[in-house]
LOZA-843948 format. One record per residue (C-alpha): residue in three letters; x, y, z; residue number from 1. Coordinates in steps of 0.2 Angstrom, whole numbers, padded with zeros to 4 digits. Layout:
<recs>
('ALA',(X,Y,Z),NUM)
...
</recs>
This chain:
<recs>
('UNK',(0000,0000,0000),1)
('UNK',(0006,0016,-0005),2)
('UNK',(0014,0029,0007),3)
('UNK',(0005,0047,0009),4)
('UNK',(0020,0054,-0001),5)
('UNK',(0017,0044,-0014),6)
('UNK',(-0002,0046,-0014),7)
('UNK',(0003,0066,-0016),8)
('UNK',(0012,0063,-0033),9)
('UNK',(0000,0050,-0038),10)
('UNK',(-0012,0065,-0035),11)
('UNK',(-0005,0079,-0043),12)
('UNK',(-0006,0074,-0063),13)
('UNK',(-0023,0067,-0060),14)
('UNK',(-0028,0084,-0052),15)
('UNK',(-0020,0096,-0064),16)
('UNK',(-0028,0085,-0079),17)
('UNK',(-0045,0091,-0070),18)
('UNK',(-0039,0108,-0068),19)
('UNK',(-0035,0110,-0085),20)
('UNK',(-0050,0097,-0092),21)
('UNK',(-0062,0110,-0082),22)
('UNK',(-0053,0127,-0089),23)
('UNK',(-0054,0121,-0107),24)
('UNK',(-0073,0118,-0105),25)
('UNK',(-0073,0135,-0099),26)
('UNK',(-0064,0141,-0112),27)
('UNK',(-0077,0133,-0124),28)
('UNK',(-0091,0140,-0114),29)
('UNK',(-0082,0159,-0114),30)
('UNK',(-0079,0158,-0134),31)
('UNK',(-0096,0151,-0138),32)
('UNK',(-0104,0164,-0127),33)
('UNK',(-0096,0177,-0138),34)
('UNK',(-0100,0169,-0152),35)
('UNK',(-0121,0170,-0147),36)
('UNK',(-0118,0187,-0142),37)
('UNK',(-0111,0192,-0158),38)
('UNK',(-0124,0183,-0169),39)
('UNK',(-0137,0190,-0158),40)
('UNK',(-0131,0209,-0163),41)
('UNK',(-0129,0208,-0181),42)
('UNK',(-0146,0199,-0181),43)
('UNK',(-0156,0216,-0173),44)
('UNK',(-0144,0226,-0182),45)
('UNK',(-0152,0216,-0198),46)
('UNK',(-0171,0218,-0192),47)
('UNK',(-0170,0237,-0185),48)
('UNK',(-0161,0241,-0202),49)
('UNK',(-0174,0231,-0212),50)
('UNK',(-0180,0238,-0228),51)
('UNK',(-0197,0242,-0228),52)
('UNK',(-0212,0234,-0238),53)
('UNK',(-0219,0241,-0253),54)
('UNK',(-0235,0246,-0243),55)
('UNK',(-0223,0256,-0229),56)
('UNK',(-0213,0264,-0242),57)
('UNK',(-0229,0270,-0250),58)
('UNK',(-0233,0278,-0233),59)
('UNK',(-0217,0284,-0230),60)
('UNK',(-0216,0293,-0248),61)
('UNK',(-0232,0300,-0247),62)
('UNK',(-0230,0307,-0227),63)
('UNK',(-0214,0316,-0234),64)
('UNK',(-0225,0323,-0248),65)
('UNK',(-0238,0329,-0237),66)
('UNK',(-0227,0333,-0223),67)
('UNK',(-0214,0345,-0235),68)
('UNK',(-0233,0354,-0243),69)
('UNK',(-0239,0357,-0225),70)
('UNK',(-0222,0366,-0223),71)
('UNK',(-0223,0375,-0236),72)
('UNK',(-0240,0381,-0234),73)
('UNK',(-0238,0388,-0218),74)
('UNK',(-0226,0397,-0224),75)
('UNK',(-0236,0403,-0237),76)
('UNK',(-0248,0408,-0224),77)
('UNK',(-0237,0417,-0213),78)
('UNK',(-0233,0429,-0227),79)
('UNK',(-0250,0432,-0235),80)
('UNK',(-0263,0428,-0222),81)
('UNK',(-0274,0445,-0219),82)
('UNK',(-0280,0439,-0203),83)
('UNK',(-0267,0436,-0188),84)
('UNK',(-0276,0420,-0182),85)
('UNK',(-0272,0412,-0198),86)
('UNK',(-0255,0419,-0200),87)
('UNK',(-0250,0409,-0183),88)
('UNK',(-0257,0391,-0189),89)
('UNK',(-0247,0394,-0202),90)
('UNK',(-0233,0396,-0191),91)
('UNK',(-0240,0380,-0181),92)
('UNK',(-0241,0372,-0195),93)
('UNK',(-0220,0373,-0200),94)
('UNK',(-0216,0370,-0181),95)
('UNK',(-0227,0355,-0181),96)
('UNK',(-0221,0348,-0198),97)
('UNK',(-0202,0352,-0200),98)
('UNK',(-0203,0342,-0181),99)
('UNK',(-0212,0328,-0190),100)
('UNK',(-0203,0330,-0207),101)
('UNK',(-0186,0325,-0195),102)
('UNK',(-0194,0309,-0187),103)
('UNK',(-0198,0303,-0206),104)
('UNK',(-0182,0306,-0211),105)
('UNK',(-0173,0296,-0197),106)
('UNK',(-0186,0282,-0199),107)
('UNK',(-0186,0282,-0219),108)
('UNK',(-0166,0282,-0218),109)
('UNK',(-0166,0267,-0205),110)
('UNK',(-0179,0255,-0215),111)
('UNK',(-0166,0260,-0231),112)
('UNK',(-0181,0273,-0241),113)
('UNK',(-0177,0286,-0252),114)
('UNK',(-0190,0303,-0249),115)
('UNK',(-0194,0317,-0260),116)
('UNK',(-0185,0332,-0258),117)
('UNK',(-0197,0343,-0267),118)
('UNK',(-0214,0345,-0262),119)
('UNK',(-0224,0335,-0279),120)
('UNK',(-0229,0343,-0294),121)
('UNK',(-0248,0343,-0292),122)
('UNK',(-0245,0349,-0273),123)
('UNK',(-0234,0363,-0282),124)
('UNK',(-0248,0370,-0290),125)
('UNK',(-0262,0370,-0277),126)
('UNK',(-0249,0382,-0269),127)
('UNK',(-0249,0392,-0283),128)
('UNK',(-0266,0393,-0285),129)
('UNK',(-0267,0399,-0267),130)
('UNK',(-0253,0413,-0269),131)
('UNK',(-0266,0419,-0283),132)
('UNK',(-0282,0417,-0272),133)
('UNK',(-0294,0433,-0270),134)
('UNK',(-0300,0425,-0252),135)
('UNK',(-0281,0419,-0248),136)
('UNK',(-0286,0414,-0229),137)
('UNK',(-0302,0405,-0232),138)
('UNK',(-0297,0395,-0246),139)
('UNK',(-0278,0391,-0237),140)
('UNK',(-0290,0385,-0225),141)
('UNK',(-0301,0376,-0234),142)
('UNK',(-0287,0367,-0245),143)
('UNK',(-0273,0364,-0233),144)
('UNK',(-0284,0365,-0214),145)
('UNK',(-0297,0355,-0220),146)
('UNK',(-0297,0343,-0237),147)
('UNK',(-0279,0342,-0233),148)
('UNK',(-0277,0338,-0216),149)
('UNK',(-0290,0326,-0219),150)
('UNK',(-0283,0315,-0232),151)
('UNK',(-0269,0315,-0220),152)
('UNK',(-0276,0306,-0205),153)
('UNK',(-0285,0296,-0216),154)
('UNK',(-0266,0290,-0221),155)
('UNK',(-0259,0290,-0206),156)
('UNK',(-0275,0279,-0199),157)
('UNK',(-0271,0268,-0210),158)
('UNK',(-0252,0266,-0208),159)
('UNK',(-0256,0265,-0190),160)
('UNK',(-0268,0250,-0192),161)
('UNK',(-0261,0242,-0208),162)
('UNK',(-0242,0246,-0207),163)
('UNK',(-0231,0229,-0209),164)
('UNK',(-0218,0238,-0196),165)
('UNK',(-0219,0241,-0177),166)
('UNK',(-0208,0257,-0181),167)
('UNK',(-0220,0264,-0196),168)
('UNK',(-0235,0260,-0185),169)
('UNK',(-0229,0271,-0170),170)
('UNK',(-0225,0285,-0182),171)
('UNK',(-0243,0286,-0187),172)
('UNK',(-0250,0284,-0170),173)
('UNK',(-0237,0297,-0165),174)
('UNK',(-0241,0311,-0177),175)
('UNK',(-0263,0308,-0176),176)
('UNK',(-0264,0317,-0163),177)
('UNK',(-0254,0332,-0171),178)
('UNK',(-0265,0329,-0189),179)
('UNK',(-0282,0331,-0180),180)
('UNK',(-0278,0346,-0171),181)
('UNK',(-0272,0354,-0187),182)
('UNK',(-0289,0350,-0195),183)
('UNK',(-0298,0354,-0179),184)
('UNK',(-0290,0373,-0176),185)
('UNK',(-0294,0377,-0195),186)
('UNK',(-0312,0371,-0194),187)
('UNK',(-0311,0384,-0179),188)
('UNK',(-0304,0398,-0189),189)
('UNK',(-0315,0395,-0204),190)
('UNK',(-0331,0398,-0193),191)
('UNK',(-0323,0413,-0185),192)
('UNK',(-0320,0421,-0203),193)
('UNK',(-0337,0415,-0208),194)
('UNK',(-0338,0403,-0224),195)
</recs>
């Protein structure tokens, strides 16, 4: 029977094979952990930078389209507005949209969707026929308060309902709110200037 001296050196190789057995497997482990880790990442760096369908990009484009007019109307407005009241929706109206312009833009560059940079051509010349408008404030309300703001929300409702994106979805829901209150102040100012 062996001495405890000899037990000890029978001992050692046996225990550092263990040791080192044990520090290889967490080894493995650490590595592998990375490599989850890693795989993980690129994957939601994939989905949050996912291009958008053909339905969302439709809303996005469109949004842009509206958003730029709305911009440009109130500008429109806050030049050639008789009334005061209407001058300072106009001036809502560019605060509001250039806001909402810069979400869409963020959102459309991170689902990979190009935006209009010019308002569109048939928008282009409902401005122009309300520079040359004999009742500038009731018609601005009229056309950009009213039928515009209303095709809006209908847009945006939808987006919010239909969208194929979470991100696209809250946009809409964001911005209702914003839409409504638009169409609400210039039903307002219509019946204070009388239609």
């Amino acid at each position: 029977m062996p001495d405890g001296i000899t037990w000890y050196w029978l001992a050692v190789p046996l225990r550092m094979a263990v040791e080192a057995r044990i520090f290889l497997h967490g080894a493995i482990l650490m590595k592998l952990s990375h490599l989850a880790a890693a795989a993980f990442s690129v994957a939601f760096i994939a989905t949050a930078h996912a291009q958008a369908s053909k339905k969302d990009q439709e809303f996005l484009t469109q949004a842009a389209a509206g958003g730029l007019y709305e911009v440009e109307a109130g500008k429109l407005a806050q030049g050639k507005a008789s009334s005061d009241r209407v001058k300072s929706f106009g001036s809502i109206l560019v605060k509001d949209h250039e806001i909402a312009n810069d979400e869409l833009k963020q959102l459309a560059r991170s689902k990979e969707v190009s935006l209009p940079t010019a308002i569109p051509a048939d928008k282009q010349l409902r401005l122009d026929e309300l520079v040359i408008a004999k009742n500038f404030d009731r018609e601005f309300l009229q056309e950009v308060g009213l039928d515009d703001h209303t095709s809006d929300i209908s847009l945006f409702e939808k987006a919010s309902r239909d969208s194929d994106d979470s991100a696209v979805q809250a946009f809409a829901r964001k911005n209702l709110p914003m839409l409504k209150a638009h169409r609400k102040q210039a039903e307002s100012l219509q019946n204070s200037l009388g239609k």
